[in-house]
C-alpha positions as CSV (number, residue, x, y, z in Angstrom):
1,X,133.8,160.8,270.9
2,X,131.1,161.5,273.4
3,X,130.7,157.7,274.9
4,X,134.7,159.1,276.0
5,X,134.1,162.4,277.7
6,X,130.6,160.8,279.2
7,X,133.2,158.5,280.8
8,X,135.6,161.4,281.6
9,X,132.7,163.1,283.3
10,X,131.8,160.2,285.1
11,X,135.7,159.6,286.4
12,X,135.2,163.2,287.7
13,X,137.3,165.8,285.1
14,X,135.8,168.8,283.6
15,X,135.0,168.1,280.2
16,X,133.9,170.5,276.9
17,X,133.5,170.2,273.3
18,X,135.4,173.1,271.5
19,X,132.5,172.9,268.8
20,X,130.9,174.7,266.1
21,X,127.2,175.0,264.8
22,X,124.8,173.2,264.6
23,X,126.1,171.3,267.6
24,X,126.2,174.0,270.5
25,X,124.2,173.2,273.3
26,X,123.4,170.3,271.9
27,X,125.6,167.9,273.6
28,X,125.6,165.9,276.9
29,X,128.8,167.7,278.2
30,X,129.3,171.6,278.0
31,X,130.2,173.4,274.2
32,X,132.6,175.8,273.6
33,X,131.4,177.6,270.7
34,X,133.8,178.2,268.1
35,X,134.0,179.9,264.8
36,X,134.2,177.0,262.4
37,X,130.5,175.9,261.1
38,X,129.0,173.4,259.3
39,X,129.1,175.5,256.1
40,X,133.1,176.2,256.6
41,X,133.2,172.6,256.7
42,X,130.5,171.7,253.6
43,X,132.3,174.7,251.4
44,X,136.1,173.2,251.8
45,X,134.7,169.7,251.3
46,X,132.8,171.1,248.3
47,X,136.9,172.1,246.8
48,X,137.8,168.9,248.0
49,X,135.4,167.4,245.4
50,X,136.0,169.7,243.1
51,X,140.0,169.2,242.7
52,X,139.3,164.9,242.5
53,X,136.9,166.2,239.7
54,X,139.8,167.4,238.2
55,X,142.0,164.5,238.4
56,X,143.5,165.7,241.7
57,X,144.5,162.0,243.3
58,X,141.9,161.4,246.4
59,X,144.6,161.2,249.2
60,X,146.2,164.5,247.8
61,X,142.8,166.4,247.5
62,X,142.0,165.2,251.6
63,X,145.5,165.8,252.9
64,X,144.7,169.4,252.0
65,X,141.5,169.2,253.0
66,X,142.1,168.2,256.6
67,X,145.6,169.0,256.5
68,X,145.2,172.9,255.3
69,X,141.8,174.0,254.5
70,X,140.0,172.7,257.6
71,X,142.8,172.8,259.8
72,X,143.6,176.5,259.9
73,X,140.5,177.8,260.4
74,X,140.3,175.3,263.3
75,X,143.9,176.5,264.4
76,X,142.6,180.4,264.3
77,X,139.3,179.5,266.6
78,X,141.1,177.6,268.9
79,X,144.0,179.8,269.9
80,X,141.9,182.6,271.8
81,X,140.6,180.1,273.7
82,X,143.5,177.9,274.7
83,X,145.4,180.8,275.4
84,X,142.5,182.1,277.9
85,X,141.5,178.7,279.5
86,X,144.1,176.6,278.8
87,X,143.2,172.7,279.0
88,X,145.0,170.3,281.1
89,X,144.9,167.9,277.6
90,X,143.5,167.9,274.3
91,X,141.9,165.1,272.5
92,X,141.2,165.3,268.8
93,X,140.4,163.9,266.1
94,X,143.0,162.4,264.3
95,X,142.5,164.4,260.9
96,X,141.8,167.4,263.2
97,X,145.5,168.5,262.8
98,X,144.7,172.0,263.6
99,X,143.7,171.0,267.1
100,X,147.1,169.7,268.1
101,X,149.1,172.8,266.8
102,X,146.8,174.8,268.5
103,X,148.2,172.4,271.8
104,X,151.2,172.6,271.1
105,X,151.3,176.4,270.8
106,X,150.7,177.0,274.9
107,X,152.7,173.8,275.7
108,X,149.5,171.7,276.0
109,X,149.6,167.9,275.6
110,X,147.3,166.0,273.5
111,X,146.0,162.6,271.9
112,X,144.5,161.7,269.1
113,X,141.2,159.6,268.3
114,X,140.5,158.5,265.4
115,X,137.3,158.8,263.9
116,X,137.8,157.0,260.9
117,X,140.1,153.9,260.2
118,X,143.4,154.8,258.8
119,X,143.2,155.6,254.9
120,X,146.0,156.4,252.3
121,X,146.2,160.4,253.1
122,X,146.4,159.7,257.2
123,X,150.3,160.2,257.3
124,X,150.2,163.3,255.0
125,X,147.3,165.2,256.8
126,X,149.8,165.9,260.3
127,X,152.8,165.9,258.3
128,X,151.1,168.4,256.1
129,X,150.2,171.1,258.9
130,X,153.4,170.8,261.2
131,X,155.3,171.9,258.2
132,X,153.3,175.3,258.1
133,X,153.7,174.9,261.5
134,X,157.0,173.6,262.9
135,X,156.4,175.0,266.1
136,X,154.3,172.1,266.8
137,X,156.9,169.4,265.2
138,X,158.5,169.1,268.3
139,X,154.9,167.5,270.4
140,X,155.6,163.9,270.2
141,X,151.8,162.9,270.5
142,X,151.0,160.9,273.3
143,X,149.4,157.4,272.1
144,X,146.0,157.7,270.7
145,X,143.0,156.3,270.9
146,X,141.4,153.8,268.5
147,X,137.4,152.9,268.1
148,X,137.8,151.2,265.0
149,X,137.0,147.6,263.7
150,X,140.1,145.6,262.7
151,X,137.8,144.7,260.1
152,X,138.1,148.2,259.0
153,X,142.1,148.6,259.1
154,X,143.2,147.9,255.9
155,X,145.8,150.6,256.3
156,X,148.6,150.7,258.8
157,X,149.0,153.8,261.3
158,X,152.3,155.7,261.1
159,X,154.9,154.5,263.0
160,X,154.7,157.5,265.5
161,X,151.5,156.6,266.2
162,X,150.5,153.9,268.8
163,X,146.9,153.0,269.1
164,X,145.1,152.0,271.9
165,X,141.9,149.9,271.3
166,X,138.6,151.9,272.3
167,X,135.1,149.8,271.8
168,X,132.8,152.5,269.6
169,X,130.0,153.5,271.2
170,X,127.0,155.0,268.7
171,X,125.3,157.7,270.4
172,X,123.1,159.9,268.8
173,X,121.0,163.4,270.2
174,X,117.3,163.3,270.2
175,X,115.7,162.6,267.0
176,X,112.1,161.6,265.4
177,X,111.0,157.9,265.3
178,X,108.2,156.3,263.3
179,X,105.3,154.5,264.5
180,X,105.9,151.5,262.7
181,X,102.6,150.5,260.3
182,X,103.2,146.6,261.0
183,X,104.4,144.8,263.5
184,X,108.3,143.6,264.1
185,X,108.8,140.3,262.0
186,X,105.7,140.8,259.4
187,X,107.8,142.0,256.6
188,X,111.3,143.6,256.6
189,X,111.8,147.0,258.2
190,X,114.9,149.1,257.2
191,X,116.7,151.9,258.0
192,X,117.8,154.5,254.8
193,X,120.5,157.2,255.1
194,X,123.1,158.7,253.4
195,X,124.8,160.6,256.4
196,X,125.0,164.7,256.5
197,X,127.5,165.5,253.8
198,X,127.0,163.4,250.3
199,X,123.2,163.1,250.3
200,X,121.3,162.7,247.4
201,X,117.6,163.5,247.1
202,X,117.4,161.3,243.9
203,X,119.4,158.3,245.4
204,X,117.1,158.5,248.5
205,X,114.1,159.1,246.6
206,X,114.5,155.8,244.2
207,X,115.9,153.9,246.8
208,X,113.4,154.3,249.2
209,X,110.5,153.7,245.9
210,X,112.1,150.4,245.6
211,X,112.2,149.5,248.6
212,X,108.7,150.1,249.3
213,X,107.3,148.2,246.0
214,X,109.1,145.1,247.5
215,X,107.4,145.1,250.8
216,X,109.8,146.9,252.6
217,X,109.2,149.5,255.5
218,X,111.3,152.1,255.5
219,X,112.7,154.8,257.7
220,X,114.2,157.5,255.9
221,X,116.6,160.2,257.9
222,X,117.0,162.8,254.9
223,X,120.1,164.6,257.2
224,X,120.4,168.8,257.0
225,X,120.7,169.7,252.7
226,X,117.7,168.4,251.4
227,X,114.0,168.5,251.6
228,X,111.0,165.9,251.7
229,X,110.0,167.3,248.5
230,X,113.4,167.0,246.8
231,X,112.7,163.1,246.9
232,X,110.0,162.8,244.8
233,X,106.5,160.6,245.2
234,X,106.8,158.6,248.6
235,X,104.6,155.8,249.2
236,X,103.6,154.5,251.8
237,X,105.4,152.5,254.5
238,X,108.0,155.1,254.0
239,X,108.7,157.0,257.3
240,X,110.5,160.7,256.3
241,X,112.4,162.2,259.0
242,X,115.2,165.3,259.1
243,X,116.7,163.2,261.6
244,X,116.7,160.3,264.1
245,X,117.7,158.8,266.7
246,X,120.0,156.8,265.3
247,X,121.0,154.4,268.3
248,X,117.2,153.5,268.7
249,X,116.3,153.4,265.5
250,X,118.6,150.8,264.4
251,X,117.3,148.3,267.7
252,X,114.0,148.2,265.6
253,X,114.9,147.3,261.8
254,X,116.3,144.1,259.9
255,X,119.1,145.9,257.9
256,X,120.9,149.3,257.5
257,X,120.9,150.9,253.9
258,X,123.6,153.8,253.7
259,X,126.6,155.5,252.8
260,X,129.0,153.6,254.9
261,X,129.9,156.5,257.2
262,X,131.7,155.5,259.8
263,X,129.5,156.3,262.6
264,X,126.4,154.2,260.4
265,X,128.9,151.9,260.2
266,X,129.5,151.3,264.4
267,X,125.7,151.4,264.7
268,X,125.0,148.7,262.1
269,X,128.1,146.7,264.3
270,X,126.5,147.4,267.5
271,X,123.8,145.7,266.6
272,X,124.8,143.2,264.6
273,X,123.0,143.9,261.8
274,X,123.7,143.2,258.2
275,X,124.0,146.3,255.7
276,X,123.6,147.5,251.9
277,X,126.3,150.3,251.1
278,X,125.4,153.3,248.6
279,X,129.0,154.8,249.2
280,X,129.5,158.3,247.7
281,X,132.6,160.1,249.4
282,X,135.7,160.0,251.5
283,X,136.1,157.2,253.8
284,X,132.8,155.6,252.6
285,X,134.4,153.4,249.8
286,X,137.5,151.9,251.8
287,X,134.6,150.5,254.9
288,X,132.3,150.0,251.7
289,X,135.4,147.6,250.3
290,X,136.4,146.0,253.8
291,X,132.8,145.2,255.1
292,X,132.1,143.4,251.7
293,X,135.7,141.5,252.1
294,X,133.9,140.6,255.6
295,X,131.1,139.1,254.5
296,X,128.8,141.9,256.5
297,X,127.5,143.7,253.9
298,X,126.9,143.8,250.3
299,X,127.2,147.3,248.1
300,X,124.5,148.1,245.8
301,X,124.7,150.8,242.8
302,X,125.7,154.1,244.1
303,X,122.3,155.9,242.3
304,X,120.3,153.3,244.4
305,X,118.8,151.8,242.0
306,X,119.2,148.2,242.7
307,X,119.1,148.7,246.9
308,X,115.2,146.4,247.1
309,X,117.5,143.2,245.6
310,X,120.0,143.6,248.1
311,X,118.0,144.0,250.8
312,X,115.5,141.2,250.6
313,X,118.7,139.1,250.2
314,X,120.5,140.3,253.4
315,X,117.4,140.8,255.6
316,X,116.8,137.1,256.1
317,X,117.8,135.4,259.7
318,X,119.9,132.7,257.8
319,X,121.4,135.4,255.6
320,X,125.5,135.1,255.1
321,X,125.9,138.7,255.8
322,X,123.6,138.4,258.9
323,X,125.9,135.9,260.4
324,X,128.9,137.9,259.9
325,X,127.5,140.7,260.8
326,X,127.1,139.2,264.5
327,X,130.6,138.0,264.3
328,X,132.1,141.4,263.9
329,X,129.3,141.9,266.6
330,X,131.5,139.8,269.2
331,X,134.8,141.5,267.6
332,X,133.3,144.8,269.0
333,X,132.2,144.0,272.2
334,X,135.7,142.5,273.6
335,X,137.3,146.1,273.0
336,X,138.0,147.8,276.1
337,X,135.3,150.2,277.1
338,X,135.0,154.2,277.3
339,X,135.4,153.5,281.2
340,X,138.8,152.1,280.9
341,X,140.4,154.0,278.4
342,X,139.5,157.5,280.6
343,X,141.6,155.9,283.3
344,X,144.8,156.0,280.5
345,X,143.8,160.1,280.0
346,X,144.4,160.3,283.8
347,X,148.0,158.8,283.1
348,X,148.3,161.0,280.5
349,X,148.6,164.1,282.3
């Protein structure tokens, strides 16, 4: 969402964040701090995982999730400060529910954006809060705002809902980079992550092992939950970070190893590079499932243990995956950019 407000900015509008921790301050554009954290966020998605444990169906267990347990304590923090400094619109994410009732409650439009592609439980997360809340039932949204791949669209949108396309823009704060040991071509460099909320100190750990005793150089963002030391022996060639600067990191390897986050996921696009998915959670397995169908990636064993195979096979310029993945490249880059879609906020109001 920040390549759009950086446009809104540059059009001339005021433009904030309502945002929680870590993120305050941290930004391009002003943050509003509000009372919903990173740990609010972990614990409910910690239930979330629990109840699918269970045999809780996964688009039940992430309507609640978004629809209920993340959306009302998003709902109480907003509502102090709508009703002080109400916004001339509202754009939220699309499995942000709580944002729009919050809206809706002082008579403020908004659109959605959708952060993720549209998955089984999309319909049931906003039908699922405007029932606790029929106050807001009667907010027709306003079309939204779609950076997604059609690539990745293997579910419709609800009827109600009428996407514009939006060209994704990574972006990424200021992070660590490596001083690579060899130089660019020598042997294959990659990038290893598993995102900020499903890592896995032992997937990481043997992934990154692997890698190495095939040649490989690796850098390794570990994310906020775990430590260097959680990962076991490192070897060299095998760059540890808490985090990086995603967006420039990924202009200097051959492939992208992750969890097939959606954000990794627009990066790996962006630069047309090929990828080896370790999915874990939520949306990870539908792009896992789509990218494969694509040709653009291949998905390795969750517990990473087979990661060094797949990546000397992908990492090669005549690779298969390689060659789609600049073809979804080109898909990308004909999506209108954040400049143009800022212009249909203005109509919008």
């Amino acid at each position: 969402m920040v390549p759009l407000a950086l446009a809104c900015r540059q059009a001339g509008h005021d433009v904030a964040f309502a945002i929680g921790a870590p993120f305050i301050d941290r930004l391009p554009v002003p943050t509003v701090p509000i009372a919903v954290s990173a740990e609010t966020v972990h614990d409910a998605s910690a239930r979330a995982e629990a109840r699918m444990a269970a045999g809780t169906p996964p688009h039940v267990a992430l309507t609640d999730l978004f629809g209920t347990d993340l959306a009302e304590p998003t709902l109480a923090a907003l509502q102090p400060l709508f009703t002080d400094r109400p916004p001339d619109l509202v754009v939220t994410d699309g499995s942000n529910p709580g944002a729009a009732v919050a809206a809706a409650q002082v008579g403020v439009p908004h659109v959605w954006f959708s952060v993720t592609a549209p998955h089984p439980a999309t319909a049931g997360i906003r039908t699922h809060t405007f029932a606790r809340h029929p106050e807001a039932g009667a907010l027709v949204p306003r079309p939204g705002f779609d950076p997604t791949l059609a690539v990745l669209q293997h579910e419709k949108y609800p009827e109600d809902l009428h996407p514009v396309p939006l060209r994704p823009e990574p972006w990424s704060p200021d992070g660590d980079l490596p001083v690579w040991t060899t130089p660019r071509g020598q042997r294959p460099r990659a990038l290893l992550t598993l995102g900020t909320e499903f890592n896995d100190a032992q997937v990481l750990g043997r992934a990154a092992r692997g890698l190495a005793a095939e040649g490989v150089e690796v850098l390794l963002a570990l994310g906020p939950r775990i430590d260097e030391a959680d990962l076991g022996a490192v070897p060299d060639g095998v760059h540890v970070r808490r985090f990086v600067q995603q967006r420039r990191a990924l202009g200097q390897v051959d492939v992208v190893v992750h969890h097939g986050g959606s954000g990794t996921v627009v990066g790996a696009v962006t630069n047309g590079l090929p990828q080896v998915l370790l999915p874990q959670g939520a949306d990870q397995f539908w792009n896992t499932e789509c990218l494969v169908s694509a040709g653009a990636a291949v998905r390795a064993e969750s517990d990473g243990s087979d990661v060094a195979a797949a990546v000397l096979a992908v990492s090669t310029d005549r690779s298969a995956q390689r060659s789609a993945a600049q073809r979804l490249r080109e898909q990308l880059e004909s999506m209108p950019p954040a400049a143009t879609v800022a212009e249909r906020l203005e109509e919008l109001t």
